[in-house]
C-alpha positions as CSV (number, residue, x, y, z in Angstrom):
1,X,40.8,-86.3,-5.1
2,X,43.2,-88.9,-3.5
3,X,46.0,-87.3,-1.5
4,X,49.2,-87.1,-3.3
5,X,52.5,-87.4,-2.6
6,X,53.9,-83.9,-1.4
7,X,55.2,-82.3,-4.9
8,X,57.9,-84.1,-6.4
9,X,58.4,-86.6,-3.8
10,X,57.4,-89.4,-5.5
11,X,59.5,-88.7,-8.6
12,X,62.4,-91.1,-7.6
13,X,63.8,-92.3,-10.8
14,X,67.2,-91.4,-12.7
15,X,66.3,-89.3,-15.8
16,X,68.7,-90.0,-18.7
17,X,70.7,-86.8,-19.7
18,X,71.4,-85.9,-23.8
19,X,74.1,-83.3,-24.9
20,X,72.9,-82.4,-28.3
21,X,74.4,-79.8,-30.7
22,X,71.7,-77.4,-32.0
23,X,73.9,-74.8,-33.8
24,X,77.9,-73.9,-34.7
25,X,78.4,-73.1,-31.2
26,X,75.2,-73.8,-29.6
27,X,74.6,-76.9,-27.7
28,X,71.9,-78.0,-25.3
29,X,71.8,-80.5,-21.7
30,X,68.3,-82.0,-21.4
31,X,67.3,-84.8,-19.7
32,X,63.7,-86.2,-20.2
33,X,62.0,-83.1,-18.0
34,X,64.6,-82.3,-15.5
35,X,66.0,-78.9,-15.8
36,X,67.5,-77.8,-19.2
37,X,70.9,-76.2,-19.4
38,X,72.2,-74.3,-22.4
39,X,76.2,-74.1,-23.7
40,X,77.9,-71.8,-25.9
41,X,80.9,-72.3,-27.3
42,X,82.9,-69.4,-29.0
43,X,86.2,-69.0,-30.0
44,X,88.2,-68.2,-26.7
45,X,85.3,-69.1,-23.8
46,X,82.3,-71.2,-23.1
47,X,79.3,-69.8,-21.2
48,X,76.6,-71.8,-19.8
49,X,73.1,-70.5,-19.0
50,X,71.6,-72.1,-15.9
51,X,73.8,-74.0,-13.7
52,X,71.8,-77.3,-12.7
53,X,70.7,-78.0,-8.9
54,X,74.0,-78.6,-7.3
55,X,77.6,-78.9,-8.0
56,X,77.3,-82.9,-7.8
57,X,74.7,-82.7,-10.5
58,X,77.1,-80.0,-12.9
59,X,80.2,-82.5,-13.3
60,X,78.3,-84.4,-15.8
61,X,77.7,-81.4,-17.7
62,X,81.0,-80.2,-17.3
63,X,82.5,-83.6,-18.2
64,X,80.2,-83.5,-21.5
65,X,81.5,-79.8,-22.3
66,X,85.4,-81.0,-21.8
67,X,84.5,-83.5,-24.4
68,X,84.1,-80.9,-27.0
69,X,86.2,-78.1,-26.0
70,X,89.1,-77.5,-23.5
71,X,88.5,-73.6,-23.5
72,X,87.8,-71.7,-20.2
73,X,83.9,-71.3,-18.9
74,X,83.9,-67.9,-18.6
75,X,80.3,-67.3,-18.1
76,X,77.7,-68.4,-16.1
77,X,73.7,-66.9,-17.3
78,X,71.0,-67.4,-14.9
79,X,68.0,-67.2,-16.6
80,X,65.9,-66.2,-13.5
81,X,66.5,-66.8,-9.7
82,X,65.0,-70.4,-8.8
83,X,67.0,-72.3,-7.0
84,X,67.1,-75.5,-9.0
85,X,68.6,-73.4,-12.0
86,X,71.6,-71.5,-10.0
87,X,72.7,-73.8,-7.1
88,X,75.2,-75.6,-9.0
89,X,77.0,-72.3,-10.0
90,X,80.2,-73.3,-7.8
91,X,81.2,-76.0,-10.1
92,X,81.6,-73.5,-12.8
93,X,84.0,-71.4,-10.5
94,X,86.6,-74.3,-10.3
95,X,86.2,-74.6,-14.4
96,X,87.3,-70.9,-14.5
97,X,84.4,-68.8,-14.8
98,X,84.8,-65.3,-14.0
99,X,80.8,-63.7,-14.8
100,X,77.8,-65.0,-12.5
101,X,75.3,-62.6,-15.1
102,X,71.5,-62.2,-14.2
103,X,68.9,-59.6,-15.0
104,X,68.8,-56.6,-12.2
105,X,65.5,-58.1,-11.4
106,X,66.9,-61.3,-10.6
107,X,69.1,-59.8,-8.7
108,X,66.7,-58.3,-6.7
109,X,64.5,-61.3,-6.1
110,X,67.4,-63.3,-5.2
111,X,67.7,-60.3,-2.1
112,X,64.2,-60.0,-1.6
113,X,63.4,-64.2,-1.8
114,X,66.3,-66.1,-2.1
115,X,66.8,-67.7,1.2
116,X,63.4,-68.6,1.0
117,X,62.9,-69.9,-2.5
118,X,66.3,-71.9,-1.3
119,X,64.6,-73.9,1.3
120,X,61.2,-74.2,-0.6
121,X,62.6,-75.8,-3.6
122,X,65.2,-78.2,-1.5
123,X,62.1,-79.6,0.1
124,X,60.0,-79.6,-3.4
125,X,62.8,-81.7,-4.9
126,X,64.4,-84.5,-3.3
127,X,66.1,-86.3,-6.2
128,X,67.1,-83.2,-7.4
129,X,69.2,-82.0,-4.3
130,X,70.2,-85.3,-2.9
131,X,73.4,-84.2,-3.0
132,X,72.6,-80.8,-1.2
133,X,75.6,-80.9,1.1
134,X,77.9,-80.1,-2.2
135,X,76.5,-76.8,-2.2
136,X,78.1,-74.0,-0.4
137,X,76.5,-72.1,2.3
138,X,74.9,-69.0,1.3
139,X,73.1,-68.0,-1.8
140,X,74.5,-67.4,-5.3
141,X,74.9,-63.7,-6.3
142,X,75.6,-62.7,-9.4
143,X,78.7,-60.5,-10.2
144,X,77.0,-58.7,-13.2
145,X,73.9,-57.5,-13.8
146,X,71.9,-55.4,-16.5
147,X,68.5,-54.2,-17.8
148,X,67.2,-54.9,-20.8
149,X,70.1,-56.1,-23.1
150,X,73.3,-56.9,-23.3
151,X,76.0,-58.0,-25.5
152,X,78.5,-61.0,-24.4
153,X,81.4,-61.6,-26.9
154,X,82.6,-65.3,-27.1
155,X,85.7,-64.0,-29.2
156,X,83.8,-63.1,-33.0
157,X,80.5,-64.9,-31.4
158,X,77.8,-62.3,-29.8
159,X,75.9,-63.7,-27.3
160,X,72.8,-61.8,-26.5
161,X,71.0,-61.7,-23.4
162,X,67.5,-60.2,-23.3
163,X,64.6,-59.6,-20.9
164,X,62.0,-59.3,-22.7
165,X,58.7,-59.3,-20.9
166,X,57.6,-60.6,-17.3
167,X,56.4,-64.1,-17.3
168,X,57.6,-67.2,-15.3
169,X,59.4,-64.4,-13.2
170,X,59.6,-60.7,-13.5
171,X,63.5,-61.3,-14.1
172,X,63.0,-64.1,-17.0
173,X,66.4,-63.7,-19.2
174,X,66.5,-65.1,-22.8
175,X,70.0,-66.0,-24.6
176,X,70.3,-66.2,-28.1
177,X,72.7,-65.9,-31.1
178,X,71.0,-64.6,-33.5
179,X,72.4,-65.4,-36.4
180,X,72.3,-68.9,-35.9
181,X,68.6,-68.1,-35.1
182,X,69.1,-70.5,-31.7
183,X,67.7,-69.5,-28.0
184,X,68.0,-71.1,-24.7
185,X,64.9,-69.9,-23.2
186,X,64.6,-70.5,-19.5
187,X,61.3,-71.6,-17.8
188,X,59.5,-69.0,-20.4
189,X,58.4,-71.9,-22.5
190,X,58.3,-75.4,-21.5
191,X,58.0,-78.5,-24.1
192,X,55.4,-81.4,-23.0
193,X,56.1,-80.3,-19.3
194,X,53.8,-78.1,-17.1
195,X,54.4,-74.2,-16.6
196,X,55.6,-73.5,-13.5
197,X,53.4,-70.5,-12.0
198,X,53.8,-70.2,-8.6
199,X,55.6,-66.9,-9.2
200,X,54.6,-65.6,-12.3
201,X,52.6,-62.7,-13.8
202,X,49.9,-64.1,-15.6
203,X,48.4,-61.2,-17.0
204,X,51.7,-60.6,-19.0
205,X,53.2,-64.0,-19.9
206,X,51.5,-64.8,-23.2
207,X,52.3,-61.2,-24.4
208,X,56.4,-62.0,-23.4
209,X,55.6,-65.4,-25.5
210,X,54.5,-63.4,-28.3
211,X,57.5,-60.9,-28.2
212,X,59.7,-64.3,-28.3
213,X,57.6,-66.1,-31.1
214,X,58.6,-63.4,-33.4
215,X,62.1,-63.8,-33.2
216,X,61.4,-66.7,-35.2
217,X,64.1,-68.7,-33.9
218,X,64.6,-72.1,-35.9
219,X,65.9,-73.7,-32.6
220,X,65.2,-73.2,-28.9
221,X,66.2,-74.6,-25.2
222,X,63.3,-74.7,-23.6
223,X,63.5,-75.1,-19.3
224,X,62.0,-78.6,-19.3
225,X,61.8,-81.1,-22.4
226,X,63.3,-81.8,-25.6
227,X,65.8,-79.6,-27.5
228,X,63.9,-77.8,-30.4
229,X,64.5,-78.2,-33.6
230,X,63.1,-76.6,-36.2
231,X,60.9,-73.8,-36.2
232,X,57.8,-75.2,-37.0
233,X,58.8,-77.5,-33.4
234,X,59.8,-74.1,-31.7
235,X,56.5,-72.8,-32.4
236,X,54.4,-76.0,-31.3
237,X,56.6,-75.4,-27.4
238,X,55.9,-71.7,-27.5
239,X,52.1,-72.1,-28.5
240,X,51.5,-74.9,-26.2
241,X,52.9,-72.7,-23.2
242,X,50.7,-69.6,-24.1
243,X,47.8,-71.9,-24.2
244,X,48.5,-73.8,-20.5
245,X,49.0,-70.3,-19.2
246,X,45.8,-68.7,-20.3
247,X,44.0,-72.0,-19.9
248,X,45.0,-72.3,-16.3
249,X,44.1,-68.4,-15.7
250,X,41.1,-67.9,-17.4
251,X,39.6,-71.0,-15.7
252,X,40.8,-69.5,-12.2
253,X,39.5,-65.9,-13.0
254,X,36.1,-67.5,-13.9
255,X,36.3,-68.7,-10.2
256,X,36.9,-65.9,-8.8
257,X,34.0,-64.0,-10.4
258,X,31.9,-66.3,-9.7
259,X,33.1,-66.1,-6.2
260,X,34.2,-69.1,-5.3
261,X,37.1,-70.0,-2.8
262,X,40.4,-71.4,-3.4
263,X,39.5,-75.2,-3.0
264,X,36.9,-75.2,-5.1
265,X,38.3,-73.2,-8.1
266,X,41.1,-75.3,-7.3
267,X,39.2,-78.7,-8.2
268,X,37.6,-77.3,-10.8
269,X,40.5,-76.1,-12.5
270,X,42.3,-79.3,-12.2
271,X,39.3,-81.3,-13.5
272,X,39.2,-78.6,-16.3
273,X,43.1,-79.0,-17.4
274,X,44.2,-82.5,-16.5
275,X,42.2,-84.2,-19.8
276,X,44.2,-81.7,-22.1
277,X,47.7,-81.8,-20.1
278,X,47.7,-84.2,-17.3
279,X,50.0,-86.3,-18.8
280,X,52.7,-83.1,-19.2
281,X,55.7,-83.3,-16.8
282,X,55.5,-82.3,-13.1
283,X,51.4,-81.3,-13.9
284,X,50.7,-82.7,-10.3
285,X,53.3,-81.0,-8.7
286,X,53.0,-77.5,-10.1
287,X,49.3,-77.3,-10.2
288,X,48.4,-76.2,-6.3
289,X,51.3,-73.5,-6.6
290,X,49.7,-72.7,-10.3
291,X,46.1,-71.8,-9.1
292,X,47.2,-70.5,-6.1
293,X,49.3,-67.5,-8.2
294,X,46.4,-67.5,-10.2
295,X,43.8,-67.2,-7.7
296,X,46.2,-64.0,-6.3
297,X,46.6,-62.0,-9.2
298,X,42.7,-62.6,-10.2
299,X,42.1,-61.1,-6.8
300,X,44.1,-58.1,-7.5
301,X,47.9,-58.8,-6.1
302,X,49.9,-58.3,-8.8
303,X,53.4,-59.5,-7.3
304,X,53.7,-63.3,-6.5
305,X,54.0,-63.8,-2.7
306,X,56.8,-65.4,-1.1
307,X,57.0,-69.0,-1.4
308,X,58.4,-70.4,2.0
309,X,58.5,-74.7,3.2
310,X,56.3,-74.1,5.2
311,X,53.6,-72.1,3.3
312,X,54.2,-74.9,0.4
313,X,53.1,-77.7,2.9
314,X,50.5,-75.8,4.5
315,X,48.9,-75.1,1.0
316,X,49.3,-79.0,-0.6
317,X,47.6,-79.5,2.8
318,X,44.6,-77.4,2.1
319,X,44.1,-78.3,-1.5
320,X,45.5,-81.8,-2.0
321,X,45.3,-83.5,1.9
């Protein structure tokens, strides 16, 4: 295997962002694979779920909201701690937002990781945080922070945010209106783009996909890709997730009992899953940190380990140098 350029280094080039209107107030920020935001607009406030990388990179979003709506973002959502998703949240403050909202979980890996997970994605992601120096020093917290469920009222239009099941992280949060049967669903499912696992429980996450399958929601944000639209689509994302998950793990567990090391269930693996989803978005960057979670939880730790820079180079170093 020829080395490769250190995760996403080599992606260099613009992606081309879409603002697309999924629901009454529902509206979603792609952009060919990068990060996915989610908007909601009620009748008196606007909340946004997942931020964007930095500030810089949230005035385009922000400048797309203000061309539907003048009312107040009151609301930020992260739907789990990663850096890339929550980094931008100081752009939001200046638009008025008064809630930084996360799971009590994310709150606790933010204390327990965040500084960390901080540097390790601003060296994963150069195009991403070129413009690093617009965000402020220090992590972002949030202000309010639940278990479970909650209920955010937009004026008349519920908002409701759910954990429901560990999976990309053990904080994952899901936002939906359920009426409108419309979801923004974090890094929980992806659509054409790979799964990243580096801190995930594998054991769990196709049981949380389930759980969110039978919602039945006829539209869904997923992290990375397309806006989905229809349920049949929605489906298809949730489905193709479950099966890159298990896929990855059950190749890695085979490893294991057959006890191999690292590197060479790490070869195999990728030989195993790059005819079926090689082409998927960021599948060279996310698979060392993939079958290296994997390889852990097979061997019986059940919590991801801290991601630092320098474990990340030290371990595309052993499996990809």
């Amino acid at each position: 295997m020829a080395t490769k350029a250190f995760a996403s280094h080599a992606d260099t080039a613009d992606k081309k962002p879409s603002f697309t209107q999924l629901s009454e107030n529902a509206w979603a920020y792609t952009a060919e694979g990068d990060p996915n935001t989610g908007v909601f607009i009620g009748d008196d406030a606007v909340m946004v779920v997942d931020t964007l990388a930095t500030p810089a990179m949230a005035q385009d979003l922000i400048a797309r909201i203000r061309g539907v709506t003048d009312k107040p973002i009151k609301y930020v959502v992260l739907s789990h701690y990663h850096a890339v998703r929550v980094l931008g949240a100081s752009a939001y403050a200046r638009e008025g937002a008064q809630q930084v909202i996360a799971s009590r979980d994310t709150y606790d890996l933010i204390v327990e990781r965040g500084e960390q997970d901080k540097a390790s994605e601003i060296g994963r992601f150069p195009r991403l945080f070129r413009n690093v120096e617009s965000v402020p020093a220090g992590l972002t917290w949030p202000t309010l922070t639940f278990s479970g469920q909650m209920s955010i009222w937009l004026g008349r239009v519920e908002v409701k945010l759910a954990q429901i099941g560990r999976g990309h992280t053990k904080g994952d949060t899901i936002a939906y209106i359920e009426d409108q049967k419309v979801c923004f669903a974090g890094d929980l499912v992806e659509y054409e783009s790979t799964a990243y696992a580096g801190d995930c429980y594998f054991k769990d996450w196709p049981a949380t996909l389930d759980r969110l399958a039978a919602f039945g929601f006829d539209k869904l944000v997923p992290g990375r890709g397309d806006a989905l639209q229809g349920r049949q689509q929605v489906a298809e994302a949730i489905a193709g997730t479950r099966a890159f998950v298990s896929d990855l793990y059950t190749q890695v567990n085979s490893g294991v009992a057959r006890g191999l090391d690292l590197q060479a269930i790490y070869r195999e693996t990728y030989a195993a899953l790059q005819p079926r989803y090689g082409h998927w978005v960021i599948f060279e960057h996310c698979m060392p940190f993939d079958v290296s979670r994997a390889y852990d939880e097979a061997t019986d730790h059940e919590h991801p380990r801290i991601w630092t820079a320098e474990r990340d180079r030290a371990l595309w170093q052993a499996l990809e140098g």
